[in-house]
Structures are given as C-alpha cells and as structure tokens.
Legacy VTK file of the C-alpha trace (Angstrom):
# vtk DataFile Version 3.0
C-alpha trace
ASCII
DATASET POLYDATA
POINTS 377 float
77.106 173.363 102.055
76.097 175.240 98.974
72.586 175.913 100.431
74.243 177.187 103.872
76.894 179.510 101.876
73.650 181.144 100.139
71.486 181.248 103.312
74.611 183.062 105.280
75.180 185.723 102.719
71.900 186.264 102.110
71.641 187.425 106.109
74.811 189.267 105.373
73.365 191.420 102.131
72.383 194.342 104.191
76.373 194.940 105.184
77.311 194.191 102.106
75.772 196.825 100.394
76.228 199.225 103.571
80.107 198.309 102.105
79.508 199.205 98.307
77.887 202.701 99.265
81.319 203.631 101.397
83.493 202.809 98.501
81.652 204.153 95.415
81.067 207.209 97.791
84.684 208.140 97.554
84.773 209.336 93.553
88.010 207.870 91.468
88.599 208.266 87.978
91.299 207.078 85.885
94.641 209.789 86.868
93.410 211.272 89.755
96.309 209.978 92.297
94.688 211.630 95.248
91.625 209.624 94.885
93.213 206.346 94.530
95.284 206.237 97.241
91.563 208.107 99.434
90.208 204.823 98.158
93.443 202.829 98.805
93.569 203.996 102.382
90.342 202.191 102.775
90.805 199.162 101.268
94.052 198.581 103.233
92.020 199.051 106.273
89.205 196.474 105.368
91.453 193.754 103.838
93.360 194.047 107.077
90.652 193.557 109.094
89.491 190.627 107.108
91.853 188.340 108.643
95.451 188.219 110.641
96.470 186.017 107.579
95.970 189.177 105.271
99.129 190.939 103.836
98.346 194.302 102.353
101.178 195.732 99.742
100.294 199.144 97.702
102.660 200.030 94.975
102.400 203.690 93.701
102.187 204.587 89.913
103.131 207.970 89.176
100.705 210.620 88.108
98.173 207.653 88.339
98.010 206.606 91.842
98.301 202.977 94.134
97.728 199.606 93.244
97.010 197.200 96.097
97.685 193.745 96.602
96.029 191.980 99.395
97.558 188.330 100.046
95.497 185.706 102.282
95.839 182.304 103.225
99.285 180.318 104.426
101.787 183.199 103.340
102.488 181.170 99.802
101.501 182.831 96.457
102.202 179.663 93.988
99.671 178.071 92.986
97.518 180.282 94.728
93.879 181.980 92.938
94.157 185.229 92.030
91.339 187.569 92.011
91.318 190.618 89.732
89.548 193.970 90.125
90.079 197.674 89.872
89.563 200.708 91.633
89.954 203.629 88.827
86.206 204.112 86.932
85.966 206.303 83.634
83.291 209.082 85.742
85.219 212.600 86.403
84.412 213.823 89.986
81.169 215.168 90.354
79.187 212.413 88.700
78.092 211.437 91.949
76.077 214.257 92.278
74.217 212.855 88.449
74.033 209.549 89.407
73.611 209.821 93.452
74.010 205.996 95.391
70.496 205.466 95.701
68.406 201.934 95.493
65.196 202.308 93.461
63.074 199.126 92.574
66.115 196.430 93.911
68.744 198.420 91.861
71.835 200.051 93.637
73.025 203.144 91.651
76.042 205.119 91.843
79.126 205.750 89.482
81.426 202.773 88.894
79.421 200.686 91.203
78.535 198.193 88.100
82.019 198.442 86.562
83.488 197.430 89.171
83.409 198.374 92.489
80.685 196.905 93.880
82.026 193.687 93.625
85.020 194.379 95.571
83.414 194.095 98.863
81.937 190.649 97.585
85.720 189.407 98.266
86.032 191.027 101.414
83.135 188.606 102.605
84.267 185.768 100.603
87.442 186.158 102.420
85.512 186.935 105.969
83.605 183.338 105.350
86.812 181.483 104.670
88.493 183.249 108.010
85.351 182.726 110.001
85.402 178.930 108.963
89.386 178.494 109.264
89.142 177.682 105.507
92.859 178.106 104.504
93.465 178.753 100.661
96.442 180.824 98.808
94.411 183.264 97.334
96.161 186.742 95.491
93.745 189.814 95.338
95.066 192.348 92.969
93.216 195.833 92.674
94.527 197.966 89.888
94.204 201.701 89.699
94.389 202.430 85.689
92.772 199.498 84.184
89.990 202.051 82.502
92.996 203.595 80.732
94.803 200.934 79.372
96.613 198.815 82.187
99.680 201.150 81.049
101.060 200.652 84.481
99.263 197.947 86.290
100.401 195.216 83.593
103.247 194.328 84.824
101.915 193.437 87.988
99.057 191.566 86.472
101.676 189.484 84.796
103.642 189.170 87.630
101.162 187.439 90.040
99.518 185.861 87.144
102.592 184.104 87.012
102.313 182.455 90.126
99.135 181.294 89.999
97.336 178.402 88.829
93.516 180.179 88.322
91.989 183.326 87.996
88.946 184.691 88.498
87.795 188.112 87.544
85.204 190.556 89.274
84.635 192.790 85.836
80.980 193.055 85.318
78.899 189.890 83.954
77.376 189.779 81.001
73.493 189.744 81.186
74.606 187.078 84.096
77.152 185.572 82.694
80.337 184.989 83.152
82.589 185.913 79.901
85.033 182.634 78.952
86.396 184.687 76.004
87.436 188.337 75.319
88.574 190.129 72.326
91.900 191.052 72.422
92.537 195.035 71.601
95.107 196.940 69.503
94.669 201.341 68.963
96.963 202.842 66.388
97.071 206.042 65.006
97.901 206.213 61.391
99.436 209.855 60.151
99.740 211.451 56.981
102.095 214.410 56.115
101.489 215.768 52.365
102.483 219.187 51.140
101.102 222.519 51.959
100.059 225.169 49.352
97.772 227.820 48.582
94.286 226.740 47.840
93.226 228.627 45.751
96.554 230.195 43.797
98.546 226.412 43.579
96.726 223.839 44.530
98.316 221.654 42.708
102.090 221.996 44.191
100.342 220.365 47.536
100.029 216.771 48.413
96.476 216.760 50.521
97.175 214.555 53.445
93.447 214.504 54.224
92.552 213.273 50.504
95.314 210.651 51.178
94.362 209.481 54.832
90.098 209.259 53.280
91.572 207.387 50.547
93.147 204.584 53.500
90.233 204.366 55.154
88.323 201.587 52.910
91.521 199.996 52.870
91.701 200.016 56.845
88.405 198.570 56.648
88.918 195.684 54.339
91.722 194.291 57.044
88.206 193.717 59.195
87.510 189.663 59.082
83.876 189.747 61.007
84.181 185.577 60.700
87.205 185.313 62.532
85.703 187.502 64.451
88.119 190.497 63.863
86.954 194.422 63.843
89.218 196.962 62.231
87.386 200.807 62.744
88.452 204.155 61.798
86.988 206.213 65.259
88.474 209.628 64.365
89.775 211.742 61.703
91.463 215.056 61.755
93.482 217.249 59.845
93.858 220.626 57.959
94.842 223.935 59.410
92.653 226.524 57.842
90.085 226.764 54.934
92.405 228.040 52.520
95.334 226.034 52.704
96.221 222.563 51.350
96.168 220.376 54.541
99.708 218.626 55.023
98.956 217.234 58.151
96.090 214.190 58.835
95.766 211.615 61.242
92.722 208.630 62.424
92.688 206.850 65.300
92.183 202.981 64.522
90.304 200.409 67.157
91.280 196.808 66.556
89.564 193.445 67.939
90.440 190.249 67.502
90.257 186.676 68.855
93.488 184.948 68.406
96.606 186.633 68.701
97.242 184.989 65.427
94.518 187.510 63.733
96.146 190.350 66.201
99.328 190.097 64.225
98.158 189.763 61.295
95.978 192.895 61.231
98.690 194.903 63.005
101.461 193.333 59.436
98.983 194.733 57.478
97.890 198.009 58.610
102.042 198.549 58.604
102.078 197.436 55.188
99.594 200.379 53.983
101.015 202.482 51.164
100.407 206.012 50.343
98.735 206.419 46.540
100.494 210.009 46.789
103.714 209.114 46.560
104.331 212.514 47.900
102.437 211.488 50.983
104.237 210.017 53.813
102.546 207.582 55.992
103.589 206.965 59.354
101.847 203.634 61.769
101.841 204.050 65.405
100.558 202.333 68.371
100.260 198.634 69.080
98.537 196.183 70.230
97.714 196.881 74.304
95.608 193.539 75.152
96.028 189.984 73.609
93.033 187.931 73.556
91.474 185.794 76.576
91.049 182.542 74.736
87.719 179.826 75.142
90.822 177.096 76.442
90.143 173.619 77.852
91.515 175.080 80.965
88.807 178.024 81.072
85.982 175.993 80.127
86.982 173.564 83.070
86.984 176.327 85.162
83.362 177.555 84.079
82.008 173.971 84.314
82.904 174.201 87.785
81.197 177.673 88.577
78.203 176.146 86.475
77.731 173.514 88.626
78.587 175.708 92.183
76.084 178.137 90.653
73.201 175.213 89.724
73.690 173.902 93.337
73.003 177.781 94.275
69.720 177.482 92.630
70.657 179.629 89.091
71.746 178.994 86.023
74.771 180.291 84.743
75.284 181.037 81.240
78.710 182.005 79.048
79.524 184.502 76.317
82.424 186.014 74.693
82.519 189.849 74.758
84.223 191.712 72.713
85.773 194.213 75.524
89.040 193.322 77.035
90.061 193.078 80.928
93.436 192.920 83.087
92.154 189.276 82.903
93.174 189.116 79.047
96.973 189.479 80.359
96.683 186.435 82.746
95.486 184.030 80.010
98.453 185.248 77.426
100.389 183.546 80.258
98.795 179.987 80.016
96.393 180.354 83.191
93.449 179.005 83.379
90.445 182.598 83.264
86.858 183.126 84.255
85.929 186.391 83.664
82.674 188.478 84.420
82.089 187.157 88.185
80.827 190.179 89.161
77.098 191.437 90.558
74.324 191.304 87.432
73.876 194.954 86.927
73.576 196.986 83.611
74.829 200.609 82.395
78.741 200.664 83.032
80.398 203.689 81.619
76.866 205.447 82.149
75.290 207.933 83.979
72.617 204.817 84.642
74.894 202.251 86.504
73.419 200.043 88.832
73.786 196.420 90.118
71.098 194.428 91.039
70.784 194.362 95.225
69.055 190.379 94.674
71.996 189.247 93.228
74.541 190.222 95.608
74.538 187.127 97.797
74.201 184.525 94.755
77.787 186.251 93.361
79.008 186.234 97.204
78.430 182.453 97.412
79.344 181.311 94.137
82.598 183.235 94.640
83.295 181.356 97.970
82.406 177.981 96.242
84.986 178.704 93.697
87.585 179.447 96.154
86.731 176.771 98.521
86.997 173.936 95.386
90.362 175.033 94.187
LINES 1 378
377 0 1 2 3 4 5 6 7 8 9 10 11 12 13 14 15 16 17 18 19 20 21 22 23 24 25 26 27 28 29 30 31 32 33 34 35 36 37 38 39 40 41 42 43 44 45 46 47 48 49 50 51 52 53 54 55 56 57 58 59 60 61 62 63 64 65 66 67 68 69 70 71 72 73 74 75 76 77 78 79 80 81 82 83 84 85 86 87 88 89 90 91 92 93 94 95 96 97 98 99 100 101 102 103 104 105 106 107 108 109 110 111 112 113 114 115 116 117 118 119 120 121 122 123 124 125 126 127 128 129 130 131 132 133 134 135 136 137 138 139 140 141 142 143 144 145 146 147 148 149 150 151 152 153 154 155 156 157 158 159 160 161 162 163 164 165 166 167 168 169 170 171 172 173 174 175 176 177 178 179 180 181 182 183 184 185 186 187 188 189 190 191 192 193 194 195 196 197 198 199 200 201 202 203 204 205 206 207 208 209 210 211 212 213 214 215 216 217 218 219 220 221 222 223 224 225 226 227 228 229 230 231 232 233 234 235 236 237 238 239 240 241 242 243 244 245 246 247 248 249 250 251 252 253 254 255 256 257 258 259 260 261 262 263 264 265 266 267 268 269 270 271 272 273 274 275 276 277 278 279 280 281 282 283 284 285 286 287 288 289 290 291 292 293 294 295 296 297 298 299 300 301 302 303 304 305 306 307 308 309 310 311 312 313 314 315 316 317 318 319 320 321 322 323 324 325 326 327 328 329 330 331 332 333 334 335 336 337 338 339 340 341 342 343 344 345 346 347 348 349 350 351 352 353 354 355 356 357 358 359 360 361 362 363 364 365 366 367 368 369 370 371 372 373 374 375 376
C-alpha cells in the first residue's frame, strides 16, 4: 500500500503545490485580524470541500483574528488524531514582494511557506485520500492564528482538543528531515530595577543606579543556566537610564528561558524570584512566566516515531529524530499526557527568513507518510 500512497501523491505534487502558492499568496502575520480570517475564509472553503464528513468551526480572537477547527471522520472527537498547524507567520505584509513564491532549483519560496504553511495543504490531500478511499478515522485539525506570538489565545483550545485525543501529530517544520520527539519548554521574564534618581554630577551619591544594580544580576541570571540538563537562562535585552546626566532609577532585561523537564522549568523560574538586590536601596521586581512546558522524549512519543520510522522506511527514506530547542502548540498537548510527534512537515530550510523555502521533492514523501500515520491509528 505504502508504495501506491507514494506513487498517487507523487501524480498529485503538481496540485499540491498549485495549493501552497494560493495560501502563502494571501500575507498573515501575527495580529493582523483581517488577514487571518482572508486566509480563514479559504481554508473553510477547502476543508469543506474535502469531504461531506468535514465540520468546519472558526472561533475569533480579538485583535488577533480566527482559529479554525476542521473535524473529519464519524462525527466523534475522542480518541480521535489531532493535527496541529498555524496560519499566523512572523513576516509583516509586504515581504512577499522580498521573498516572491517562486521555485528555483526544486525549492518553493515564499514567506511562511517553510514555517508552516505549506504543509497545510499536505492535510487537505491526506484527508482527500482517506475520503476518496472511504477510509473513516476521527481525526481533529486545529489551525491556530497566534502561535508565532505566544499561543496567548489559541492555548486553550490546544488543550481543549488535546484533551480528547489519543495522538498528535504536528506539521511545524522538520528538522534537517526529521521529525522533533522532544522540545524545550520556554519561560520570558522581565526582571526590573527601580533605584534612586540624582544629579550626576552634583550628588551622585544620594542615587541608587538601577542600571549598576540590574549589570550586577546579570552573571547571577546566568549561573541559573544548567547546559547538562540541558537548561539555557539568557539576558536578550537591557535598558534603562533617562538622560546622560542623571542617576538612572529605572532598568529592566528581558530573560529567555529553556528547559527540558518541567522539573528544571520550576526550578529556574524559584530562583530567578529568589534574586536579591546588593543595593538594598534597589528594588527588584520578577515578571513573566513560564508560556510553554516541555514536549518530553516519552515511551508514548517514541512509539509513535517508531511507527512513522517504519511508514517512512517502507516509503523508501529514512527518518531520523532530534530534540530542538524551540517550542510548538505541540508542547501544550504533551503537558496533557498525549502521546507527540512533532516536525512532520515538508524538508525546507530558512523559517523566520527572508530565504524560506521547502523542498518541491519532498512534498509527496511528507503527503504519504502523513496518510500512513493516519491510516495506522
């Protein structure tokens, strides 16, 4: 079968990527809610199409724009296979116009069409074959319109249908080829300092330097880092200060946490909130959290990658596994207990870049392991 499913979407590769160049044509960045429900108008359309078994629901986020759940199969959602993607890219409008769709030497460029929306016509096909063959499985498709920015509202939704399901498999970008069966989970604070202002020059003395304060923290910020466990505790900005000749009483960094385990997750987040000023005239204030637990290397995942190992060596490739350390709605889903394979999507290279691409070859071996995956569950 696995030789057919690779023969039949090799023949369909041409629509396919006929598909990709209509949706990354229509430009959507992160907060732009005109643009996601443009590209959410769409999408309705298509997974409608797909199938008379295909439910379409959208569900608005304000000031952000739609998220859009497409249900197929026998009407049930437990125990179904959900399928994760999004339809929000970091590029502002107008990057189109630096990185035009074009296909030069087997590559397919365009903005966002590596990270991730070139895969999201791979499940429209998956689902086509399955319809085509009266294949019946529960299978949840969730497209999320602010996962570039955080997830801030499509996380409860994640968790919701993660809820119900028993698998999930996620269309982010692969790594090099492979699929990802661990991410780093992410925390972002912002740690403040508010000293005492005075004259430079006259008093110096009578001020409390927030900035000399908030330098002082940062080796102490960095020493929370544990590279062996795998954690990464970095300062990314630093500002402060109001003019040359005043004592600053105002300073603040921005702080970019990874970890593995949610054990190391709350243990870095104890101890940045246990930092204490060496001015005692300094006040120092924590805030943020931690926005993404880890996605785990479980039993459960690495049955799950076995499985697309295999469907992929019966495709003719090999498929490898890494752990990356960027995090995905997927990392939500596996906080829950369910079973994750991450980084299903086209072989490509450049996401966040004005040199995104996907690689047109691969298209059908991602469209049939896909189906293979959906077909064995």
């Amino acid at each position: 079968m696995t030789d057919n499913l690779l023969e039949y979407f090799r023949q369909r590769r041409d629509a396919i990527v006929e598909e990709i160049f209509e949706l990354i044509s229509i430009e959507s960045p992160s907060n732009d809610p005109a643009a996601s429900t443009e590209i959410a108008d769409l999408l309705e359309k298509r997974f409608s199409e797909v199938s008379k078994s295909v439910s379409v629901d959208r569900t608005e986020a304000e000031g952000v724009g739609e998220h859009l759940i497409a249900c197929f199969g026998n009407g049930s959602t437990e125990g179904a296979t959900l399928i994760l993607g999004h339809t929000d890219t970091v590029h502002p409008k107008g990057t189109i116009e630096q990185n035009p769709i074009r296909i030069e030497n087997g590559r397919l460029y365009g903005p966002g069409v590596f990270d991730m929306k070139g895969n999201i016509p791979v499940v429209l096909e998956a689902l086509r074959f399955l319809d085509d063959k009266k294949i019946e499985r529960p299978i949840t498709i969730l497209l999320s319109c602010d996962e570039e920015i955080g997830s801030t509202t499509g996380r409860e939704l994640v968790e919701s249908e993660g809820a119900k399901c028993a698998r999930c498999f996620v269309l982010e970008p692969s790594a090099s080829g492979k699929v990802k069966t661990a991410r780093k989970g992410t925390g972002v604070f912002r740690l403040e300092a508010t000293g005492l202002p005075a004259h430079a020059g006259l008093e110096p003395e009578r001020g409390a330097n927030a900035i000399t304060e908030l330098a002082l923290q940062v080796d102490a910020i960095h020493a929370i880092a544990d590279r062996e466990a795998g954690t990464t505790v970095n300062v990314t900005t630093f500002s402060g200060g109001t003019t040359t000749n005043v004592i600053p009483a105002f300073a603040a960094c921005e702080i970019d946490v990874r970890f593995s385990t949610l054990k190391e997750g709350e243990r870095v987040e104890s101890e940045l909130r246990g930092l204490a000023p060496n001015d005692r005239r300094v006040r120092l204030e924590l805030k943020g959290q931690i926005n993404r637990p880890p996605l785990e290397e479980t039993e459960g995942v690495l049955r799950l990658y076995e499985k697309a190992r295999s469907a992929a060596a019966s495709l003719g490739f090999d498929l490898g596994h890494t752990q990356v350390g960027g995090a995905s709605d997927g990392n939500f889903v596996a906080a829950l207990g369910v079973p994750v394979l991450d980084g299903l999507g086209i072989a490509g290279d450049g996401a966040h870049t004005l040199e995104e691409y996907i690689e047109i070859d691969d298209i059908p071996r991602r469209a049939a392991l896909l189906t293979a995956m959906l077909i064995d569950t």
